[in-house]
mmCIF entry with sequence, helices, sheets and N, C-alpha, C, O atoms, coordinates in Angstrom:
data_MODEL
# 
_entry.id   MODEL 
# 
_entity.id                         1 
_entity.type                       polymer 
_entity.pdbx_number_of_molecules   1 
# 
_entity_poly.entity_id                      1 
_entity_poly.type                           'polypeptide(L)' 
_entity_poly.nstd_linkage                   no 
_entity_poly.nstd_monomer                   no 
_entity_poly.pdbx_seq_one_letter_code       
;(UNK)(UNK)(UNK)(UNK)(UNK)(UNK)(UNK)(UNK)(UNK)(UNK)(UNK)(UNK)(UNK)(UNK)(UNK)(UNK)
(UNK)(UNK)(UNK)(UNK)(UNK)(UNK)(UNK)(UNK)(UNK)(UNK)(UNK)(UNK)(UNK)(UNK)(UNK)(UNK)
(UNK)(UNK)(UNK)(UNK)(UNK)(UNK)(UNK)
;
_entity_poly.pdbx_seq_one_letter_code_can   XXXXXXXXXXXXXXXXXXXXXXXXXXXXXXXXXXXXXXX 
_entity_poly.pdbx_strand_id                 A 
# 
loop_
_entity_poly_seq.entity_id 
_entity_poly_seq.num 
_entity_poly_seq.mon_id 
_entity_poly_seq.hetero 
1 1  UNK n 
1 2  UNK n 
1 3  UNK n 
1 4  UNK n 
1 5  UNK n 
1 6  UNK n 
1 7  UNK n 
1 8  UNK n 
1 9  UNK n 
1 10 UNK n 
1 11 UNK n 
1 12 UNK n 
1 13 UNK n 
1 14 UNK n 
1 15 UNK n 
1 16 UNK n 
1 17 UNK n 
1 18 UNK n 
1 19 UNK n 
1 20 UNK n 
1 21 UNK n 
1 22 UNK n 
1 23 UNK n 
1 24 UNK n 
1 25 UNK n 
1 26 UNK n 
1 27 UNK n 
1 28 UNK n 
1 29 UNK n 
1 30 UNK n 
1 31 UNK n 
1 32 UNK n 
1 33 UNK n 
1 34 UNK n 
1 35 UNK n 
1 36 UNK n 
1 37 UNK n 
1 38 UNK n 
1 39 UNK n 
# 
_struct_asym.id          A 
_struct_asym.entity_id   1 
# 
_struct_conf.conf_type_id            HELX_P 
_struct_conf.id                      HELX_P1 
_struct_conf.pdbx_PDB_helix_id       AA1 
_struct_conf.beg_label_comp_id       UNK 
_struct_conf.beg_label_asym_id       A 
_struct_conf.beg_label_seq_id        5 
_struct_conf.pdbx_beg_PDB_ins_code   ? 
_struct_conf.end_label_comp_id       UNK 
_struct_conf.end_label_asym_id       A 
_struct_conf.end_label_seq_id        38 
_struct_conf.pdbx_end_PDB_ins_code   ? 
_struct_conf.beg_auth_comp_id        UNK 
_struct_conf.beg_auth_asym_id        A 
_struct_conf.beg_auth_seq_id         5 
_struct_conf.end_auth_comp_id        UNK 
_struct_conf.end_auth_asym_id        A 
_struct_conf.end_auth_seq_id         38 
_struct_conf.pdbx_PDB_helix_class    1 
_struct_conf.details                 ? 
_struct_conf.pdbx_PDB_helix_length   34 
# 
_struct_conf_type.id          HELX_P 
_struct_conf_type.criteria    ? 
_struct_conf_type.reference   ? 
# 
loop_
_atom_site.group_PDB 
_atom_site.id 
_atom_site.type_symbol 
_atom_site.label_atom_id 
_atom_site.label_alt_id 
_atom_site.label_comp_id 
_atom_site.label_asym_id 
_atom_site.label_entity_id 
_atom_site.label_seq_id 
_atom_site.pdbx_PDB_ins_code 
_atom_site.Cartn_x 
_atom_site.Cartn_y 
_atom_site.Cartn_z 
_atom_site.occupancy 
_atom_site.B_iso_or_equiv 
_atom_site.pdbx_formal_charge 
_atom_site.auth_seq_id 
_atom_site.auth_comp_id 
_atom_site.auth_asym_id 
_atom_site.auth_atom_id 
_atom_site.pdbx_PDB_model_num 
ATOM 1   N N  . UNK A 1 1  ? 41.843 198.777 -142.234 1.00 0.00 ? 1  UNK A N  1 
ATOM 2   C CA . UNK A 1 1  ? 42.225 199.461 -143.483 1.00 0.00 ? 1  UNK A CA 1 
ATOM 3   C C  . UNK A 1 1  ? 41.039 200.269 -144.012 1.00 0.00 ? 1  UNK A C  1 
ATOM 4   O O  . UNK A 1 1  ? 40.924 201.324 -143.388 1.00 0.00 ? 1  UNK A O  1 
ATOM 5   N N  . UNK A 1 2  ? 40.211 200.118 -144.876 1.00 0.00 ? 2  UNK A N  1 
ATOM 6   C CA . UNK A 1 2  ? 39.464 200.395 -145.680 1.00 0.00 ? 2  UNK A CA 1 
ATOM 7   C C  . UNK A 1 2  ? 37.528 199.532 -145.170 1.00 0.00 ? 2  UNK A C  1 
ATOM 8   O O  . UNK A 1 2  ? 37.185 198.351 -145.103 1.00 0.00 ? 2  UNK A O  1 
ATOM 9   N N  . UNK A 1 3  ? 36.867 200.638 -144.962 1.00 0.00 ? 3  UNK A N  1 
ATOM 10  C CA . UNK A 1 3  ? 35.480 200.182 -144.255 1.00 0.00 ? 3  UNK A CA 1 
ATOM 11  C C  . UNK A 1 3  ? 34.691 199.177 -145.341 1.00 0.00 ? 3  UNK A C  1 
ATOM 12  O O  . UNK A 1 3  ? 34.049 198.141 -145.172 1.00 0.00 ? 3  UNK A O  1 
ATOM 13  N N  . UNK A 1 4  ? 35.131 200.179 -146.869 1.00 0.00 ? 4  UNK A N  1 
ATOM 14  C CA . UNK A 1 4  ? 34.220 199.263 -147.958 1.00 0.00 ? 4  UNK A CA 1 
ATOM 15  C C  . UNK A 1 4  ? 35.447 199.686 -149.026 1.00 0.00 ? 4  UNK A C  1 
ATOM 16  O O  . UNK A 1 4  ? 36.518 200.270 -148.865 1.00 0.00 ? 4  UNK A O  1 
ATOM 17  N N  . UNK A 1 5  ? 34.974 199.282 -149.846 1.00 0.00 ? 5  UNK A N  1 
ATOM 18  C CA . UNK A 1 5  ? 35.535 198.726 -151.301 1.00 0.00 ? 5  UNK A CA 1 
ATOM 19  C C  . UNK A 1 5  ? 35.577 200.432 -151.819 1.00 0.00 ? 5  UNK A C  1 
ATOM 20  O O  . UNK A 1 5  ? 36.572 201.139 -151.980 1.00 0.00 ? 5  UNK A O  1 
ATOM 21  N N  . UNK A 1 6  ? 34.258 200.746 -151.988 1.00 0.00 ? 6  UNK A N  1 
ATOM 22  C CA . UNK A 1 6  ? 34.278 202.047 -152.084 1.00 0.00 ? 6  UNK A CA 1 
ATOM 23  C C  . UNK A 1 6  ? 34.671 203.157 -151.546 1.00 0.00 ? 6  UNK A C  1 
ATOM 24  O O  . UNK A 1 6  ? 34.577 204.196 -152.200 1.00 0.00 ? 6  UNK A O  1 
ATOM 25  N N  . UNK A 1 7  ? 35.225 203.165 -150.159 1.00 0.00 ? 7  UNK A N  1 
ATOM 26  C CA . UNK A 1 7  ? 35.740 204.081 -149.914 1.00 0.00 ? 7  UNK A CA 1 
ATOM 27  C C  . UNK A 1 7  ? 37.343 203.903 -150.190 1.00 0.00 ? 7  UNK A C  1 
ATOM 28  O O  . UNK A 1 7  ? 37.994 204.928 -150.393 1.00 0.00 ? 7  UNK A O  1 
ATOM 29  N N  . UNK A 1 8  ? 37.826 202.964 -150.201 1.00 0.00 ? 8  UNK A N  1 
ATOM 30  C CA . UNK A 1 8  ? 38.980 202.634 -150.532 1.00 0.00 ? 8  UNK A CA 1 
ATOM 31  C C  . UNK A 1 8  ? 39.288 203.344 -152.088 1.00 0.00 ? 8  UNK A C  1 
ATOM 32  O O  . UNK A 1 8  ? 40.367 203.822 -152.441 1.00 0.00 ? 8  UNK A O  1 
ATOM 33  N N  . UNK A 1 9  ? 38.362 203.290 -152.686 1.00 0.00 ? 9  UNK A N  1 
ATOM 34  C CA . UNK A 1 9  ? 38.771 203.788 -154.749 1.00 0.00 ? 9  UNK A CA 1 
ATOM 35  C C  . UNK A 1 9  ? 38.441 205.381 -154.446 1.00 0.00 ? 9  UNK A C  1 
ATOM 36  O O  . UNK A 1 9  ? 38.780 206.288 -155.206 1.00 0.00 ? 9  UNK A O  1 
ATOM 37  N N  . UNK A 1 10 ? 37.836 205.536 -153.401 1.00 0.00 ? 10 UNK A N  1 
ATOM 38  C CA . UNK A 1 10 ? 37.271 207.679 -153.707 1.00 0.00 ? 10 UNK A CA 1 
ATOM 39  C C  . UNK A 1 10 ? 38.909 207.633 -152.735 1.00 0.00 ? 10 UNK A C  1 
ATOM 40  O O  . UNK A 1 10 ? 39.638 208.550 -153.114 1.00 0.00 ? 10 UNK A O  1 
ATOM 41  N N  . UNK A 1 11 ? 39.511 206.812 -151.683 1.00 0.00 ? 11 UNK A N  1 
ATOM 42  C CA . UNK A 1 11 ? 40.517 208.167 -150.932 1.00 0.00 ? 11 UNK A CA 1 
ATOM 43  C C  . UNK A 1 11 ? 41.976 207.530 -152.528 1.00 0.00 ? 11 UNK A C  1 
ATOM 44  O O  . UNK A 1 11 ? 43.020 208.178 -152.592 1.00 0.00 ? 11 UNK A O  1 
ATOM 45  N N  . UNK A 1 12 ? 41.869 206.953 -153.021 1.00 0.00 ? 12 UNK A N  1 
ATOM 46  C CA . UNK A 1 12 ? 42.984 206.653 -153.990 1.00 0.00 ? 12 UNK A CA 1 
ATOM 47  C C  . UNK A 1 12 ? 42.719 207.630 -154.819 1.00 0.00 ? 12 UNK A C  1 
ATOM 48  O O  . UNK A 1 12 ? 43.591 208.415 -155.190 1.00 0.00 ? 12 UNK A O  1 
ATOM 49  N N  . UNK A 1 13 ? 41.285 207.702 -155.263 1.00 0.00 ? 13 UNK A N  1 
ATOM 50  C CA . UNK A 1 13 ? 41.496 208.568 -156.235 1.00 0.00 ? 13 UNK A CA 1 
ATOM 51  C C  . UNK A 1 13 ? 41.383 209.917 -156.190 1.00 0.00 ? 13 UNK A C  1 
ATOM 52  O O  . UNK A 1 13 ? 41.062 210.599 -157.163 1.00 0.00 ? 13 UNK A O  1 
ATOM 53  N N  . UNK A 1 14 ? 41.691 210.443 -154.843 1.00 0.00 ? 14 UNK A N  1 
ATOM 54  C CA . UNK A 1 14 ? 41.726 212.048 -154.564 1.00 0.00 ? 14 UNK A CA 1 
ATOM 55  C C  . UNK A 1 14 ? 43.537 211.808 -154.304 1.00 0.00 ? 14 UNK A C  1 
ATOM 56  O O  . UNK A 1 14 ? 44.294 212.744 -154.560 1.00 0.00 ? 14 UNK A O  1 
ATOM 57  N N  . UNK A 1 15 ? 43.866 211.003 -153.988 1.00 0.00 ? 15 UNK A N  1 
ATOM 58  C CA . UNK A 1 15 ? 45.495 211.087 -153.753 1.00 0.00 ? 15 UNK A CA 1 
ATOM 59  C C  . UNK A 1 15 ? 45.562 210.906 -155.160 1.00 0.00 ? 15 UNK A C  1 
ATOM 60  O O  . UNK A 1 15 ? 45.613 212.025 -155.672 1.00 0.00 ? 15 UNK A O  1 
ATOM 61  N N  . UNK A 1 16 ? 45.586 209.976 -156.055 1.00 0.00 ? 16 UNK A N  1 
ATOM 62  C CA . UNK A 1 16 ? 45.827 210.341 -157.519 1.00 0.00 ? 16 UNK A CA 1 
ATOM 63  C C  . UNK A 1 16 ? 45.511 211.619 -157.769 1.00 0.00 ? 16 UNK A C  1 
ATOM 64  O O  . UNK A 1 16 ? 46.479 212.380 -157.774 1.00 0.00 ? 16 UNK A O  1 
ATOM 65  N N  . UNK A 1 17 ? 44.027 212.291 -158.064 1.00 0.00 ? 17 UNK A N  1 
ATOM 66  C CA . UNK A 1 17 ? 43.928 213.745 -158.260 1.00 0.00 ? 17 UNK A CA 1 
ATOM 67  C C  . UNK A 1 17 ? 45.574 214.359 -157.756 1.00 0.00 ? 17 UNK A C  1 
ATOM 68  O O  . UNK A 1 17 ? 46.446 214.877 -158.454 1.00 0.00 ? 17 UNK A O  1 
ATOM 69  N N  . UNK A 1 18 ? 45.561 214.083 -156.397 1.00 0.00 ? 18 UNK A N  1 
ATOM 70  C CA . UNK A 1 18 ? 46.396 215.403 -155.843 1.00 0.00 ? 18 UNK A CA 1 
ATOM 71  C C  . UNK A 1 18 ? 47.735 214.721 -156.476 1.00 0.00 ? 18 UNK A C  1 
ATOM 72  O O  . UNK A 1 18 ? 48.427 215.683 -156.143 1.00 0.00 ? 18 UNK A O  1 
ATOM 73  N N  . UNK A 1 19 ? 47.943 214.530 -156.617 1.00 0.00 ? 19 UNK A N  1 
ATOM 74  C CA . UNK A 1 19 ? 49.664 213.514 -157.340 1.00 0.00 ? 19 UNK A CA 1 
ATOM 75  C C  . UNK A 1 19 ? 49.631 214.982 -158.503 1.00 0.00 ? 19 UNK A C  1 
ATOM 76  O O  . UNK A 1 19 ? 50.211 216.068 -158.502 1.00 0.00 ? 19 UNK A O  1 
ATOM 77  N N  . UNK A 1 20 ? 48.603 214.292 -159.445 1.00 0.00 ? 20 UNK A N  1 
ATOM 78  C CA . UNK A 1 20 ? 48.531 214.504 -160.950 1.00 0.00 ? 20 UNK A CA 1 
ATOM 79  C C  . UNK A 1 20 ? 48.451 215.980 -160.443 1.00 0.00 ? 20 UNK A C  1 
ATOM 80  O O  . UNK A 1 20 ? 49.550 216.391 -160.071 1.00 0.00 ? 20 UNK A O  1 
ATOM 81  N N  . UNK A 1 21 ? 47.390 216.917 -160.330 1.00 0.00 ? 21 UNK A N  1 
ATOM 82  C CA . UNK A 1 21 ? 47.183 218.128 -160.005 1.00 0.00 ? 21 UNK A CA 1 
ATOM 83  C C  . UNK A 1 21 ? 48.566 218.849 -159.969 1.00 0.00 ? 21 UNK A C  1 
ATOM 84  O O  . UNK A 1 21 ? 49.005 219.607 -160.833 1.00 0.00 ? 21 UNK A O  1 
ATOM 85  N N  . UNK A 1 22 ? 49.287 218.396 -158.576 1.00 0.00 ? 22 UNK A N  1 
ATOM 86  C CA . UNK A 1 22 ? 51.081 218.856 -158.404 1.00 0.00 ? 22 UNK A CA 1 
ATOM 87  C C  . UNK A 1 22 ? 51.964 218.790 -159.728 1.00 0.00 ? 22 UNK A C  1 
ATOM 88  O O  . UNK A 1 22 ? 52.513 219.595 -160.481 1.00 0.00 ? 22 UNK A O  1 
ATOM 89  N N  . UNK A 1 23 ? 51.859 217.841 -159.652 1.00 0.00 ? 23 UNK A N  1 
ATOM 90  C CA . UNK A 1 23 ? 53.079 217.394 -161.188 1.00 0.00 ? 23 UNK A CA 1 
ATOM 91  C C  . UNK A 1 23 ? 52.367 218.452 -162.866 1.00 0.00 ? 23 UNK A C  1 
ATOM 92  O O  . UNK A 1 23 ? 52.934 218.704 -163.930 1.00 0.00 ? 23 UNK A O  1 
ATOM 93  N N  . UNK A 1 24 ? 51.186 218.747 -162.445 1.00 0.00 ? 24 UNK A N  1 
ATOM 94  C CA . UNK A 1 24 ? 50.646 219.599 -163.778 1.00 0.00 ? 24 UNK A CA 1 
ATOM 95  C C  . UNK A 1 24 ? 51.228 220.489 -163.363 1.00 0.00 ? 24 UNK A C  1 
ATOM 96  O O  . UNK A 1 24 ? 52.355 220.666 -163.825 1.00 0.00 ? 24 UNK A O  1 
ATOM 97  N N  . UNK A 1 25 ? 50.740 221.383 -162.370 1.00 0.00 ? 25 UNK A N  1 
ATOM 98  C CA . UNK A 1 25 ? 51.090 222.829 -161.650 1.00 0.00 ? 25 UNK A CA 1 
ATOM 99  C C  . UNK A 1 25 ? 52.635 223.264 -161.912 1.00 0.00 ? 25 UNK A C  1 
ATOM 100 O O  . UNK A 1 25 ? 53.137 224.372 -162.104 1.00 0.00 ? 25 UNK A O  1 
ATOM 101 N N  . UNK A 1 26 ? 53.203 221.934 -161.843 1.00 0.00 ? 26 UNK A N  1 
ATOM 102 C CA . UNK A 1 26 ? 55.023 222.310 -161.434 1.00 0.00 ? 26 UNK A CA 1 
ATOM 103 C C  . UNK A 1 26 ? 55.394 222.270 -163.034 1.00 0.00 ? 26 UNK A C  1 
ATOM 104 O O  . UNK A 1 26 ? 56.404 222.735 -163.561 1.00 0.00 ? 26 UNK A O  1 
ATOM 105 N N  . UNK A 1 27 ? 54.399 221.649 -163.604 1.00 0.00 ? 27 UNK A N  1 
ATOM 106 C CA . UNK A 1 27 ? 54.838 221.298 -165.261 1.00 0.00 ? 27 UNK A CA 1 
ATOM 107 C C  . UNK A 1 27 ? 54.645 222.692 -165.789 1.00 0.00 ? 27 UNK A C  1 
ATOM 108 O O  . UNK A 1 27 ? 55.503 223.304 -166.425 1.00 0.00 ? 27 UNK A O  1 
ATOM 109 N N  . UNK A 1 28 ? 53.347 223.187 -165.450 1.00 0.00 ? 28 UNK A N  1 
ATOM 110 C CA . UNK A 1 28 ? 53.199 224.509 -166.280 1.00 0.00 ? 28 UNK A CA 1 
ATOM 111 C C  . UNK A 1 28 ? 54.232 225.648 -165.400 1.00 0.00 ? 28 UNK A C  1 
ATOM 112 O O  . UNK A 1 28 ? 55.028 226.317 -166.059 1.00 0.00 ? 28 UNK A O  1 
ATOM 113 N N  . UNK A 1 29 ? 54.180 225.779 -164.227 1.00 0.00 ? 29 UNK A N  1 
ATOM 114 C CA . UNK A 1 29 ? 54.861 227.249 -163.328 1.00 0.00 ? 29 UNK A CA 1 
ATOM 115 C C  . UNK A 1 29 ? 56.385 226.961 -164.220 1.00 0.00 ? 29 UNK A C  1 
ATOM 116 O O  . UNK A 1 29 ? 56.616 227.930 -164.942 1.00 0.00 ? 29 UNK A O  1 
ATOM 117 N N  . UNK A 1 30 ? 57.478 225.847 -164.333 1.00 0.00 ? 30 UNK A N  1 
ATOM 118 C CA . UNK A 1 30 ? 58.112 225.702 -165.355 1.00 0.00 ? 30 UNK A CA 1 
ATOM 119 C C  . UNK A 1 30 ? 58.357 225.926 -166.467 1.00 0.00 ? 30 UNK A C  1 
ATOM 120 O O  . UNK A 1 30 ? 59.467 226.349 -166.790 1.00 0.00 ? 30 UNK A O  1 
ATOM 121 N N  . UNK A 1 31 ? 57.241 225.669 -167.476 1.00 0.00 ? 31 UNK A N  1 
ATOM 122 C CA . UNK A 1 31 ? 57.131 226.180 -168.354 1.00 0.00 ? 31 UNK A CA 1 
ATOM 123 C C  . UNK A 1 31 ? 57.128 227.617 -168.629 1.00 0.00 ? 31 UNK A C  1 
ATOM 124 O O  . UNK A 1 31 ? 57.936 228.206 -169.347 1.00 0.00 ? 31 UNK A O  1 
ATOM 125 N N  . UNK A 1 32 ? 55.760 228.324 -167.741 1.00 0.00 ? 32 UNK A N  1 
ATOM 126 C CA . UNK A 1 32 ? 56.164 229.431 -167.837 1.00 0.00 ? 32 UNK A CA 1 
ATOM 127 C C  . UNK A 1 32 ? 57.000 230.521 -166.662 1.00 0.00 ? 32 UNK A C  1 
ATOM 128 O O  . UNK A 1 32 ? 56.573 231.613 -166.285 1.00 0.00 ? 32 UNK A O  1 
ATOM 129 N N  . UNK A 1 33 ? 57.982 230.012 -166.340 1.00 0.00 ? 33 UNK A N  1 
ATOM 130 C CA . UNK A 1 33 ? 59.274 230.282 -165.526 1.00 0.00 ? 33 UNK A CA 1 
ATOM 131 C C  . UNK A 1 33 ? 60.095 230.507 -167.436 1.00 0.00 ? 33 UNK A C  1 
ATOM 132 O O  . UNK A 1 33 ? 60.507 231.612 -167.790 1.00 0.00 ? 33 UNK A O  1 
ATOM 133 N N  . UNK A 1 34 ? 60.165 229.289 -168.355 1.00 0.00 ? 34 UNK A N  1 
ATOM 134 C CA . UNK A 1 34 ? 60.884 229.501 -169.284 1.00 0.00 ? 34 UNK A CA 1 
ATOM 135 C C  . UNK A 1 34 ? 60.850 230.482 -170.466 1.00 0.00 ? 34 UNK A C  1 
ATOM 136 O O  . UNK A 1 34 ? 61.600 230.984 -171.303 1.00 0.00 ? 34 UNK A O  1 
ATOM 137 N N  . UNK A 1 35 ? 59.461 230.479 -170.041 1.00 0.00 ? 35 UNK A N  1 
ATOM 138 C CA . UNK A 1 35 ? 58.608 231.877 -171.158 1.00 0.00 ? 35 UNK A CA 1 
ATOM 139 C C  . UNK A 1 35 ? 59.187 233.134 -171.068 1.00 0.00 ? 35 UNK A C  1 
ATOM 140 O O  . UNK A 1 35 ? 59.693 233.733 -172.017 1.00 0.00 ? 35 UNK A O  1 
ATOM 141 N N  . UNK A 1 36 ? 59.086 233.672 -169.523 1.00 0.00 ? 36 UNK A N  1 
ATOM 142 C CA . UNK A 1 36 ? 59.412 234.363 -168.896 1.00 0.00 ? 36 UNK A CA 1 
ATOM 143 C C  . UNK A 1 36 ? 61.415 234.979 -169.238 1.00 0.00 ? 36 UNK A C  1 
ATOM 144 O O  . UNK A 1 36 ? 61.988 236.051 -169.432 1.00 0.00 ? 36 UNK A O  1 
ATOM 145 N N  . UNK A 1 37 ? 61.742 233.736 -169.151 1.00 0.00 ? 37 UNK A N  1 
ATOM 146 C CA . UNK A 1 37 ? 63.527 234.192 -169.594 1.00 0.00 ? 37 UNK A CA 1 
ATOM 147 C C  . UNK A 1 37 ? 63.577 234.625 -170.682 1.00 0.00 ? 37 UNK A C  1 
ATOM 148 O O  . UNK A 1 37 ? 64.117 235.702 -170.933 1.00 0.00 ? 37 UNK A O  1 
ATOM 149 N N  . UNK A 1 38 ? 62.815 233.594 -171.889 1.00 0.00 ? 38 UNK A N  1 
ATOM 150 C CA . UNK A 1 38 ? 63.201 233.465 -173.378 1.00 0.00 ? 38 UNK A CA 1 
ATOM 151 C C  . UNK A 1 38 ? 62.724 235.219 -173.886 1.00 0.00 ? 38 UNK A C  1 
ATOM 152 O O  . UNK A 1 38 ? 63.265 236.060 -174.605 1.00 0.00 ? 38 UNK A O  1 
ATOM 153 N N  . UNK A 1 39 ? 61.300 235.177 -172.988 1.00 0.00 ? 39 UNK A N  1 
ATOM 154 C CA . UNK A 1 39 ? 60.754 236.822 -173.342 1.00 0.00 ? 39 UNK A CA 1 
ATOM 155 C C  . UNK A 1 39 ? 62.227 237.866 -173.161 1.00 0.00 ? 39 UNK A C  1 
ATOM 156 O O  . UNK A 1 39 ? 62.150 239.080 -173.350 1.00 0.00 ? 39 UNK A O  1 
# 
């Protein structure tokens, strides 16, 4: 699995980053997808 303790929390927390990162991106291109109509 995992060599140390520590490498185990840096690859979680670049897959968290990349989770969160996506779900912002799609939150805002959405948002302003809605800007875009209402304009």
């Amino acid at each position: 699995m995992c060599s140390s303790i520590e490498n185990c929390l840096l690859s979680q927390q670049s897959i968290f980053n990349d989770y969160y990162n996506t779900k912002i991106s799609i939150f805002f291109t959405k948002k302003g997808l809605m800007k875009r109509i209402l304009m």
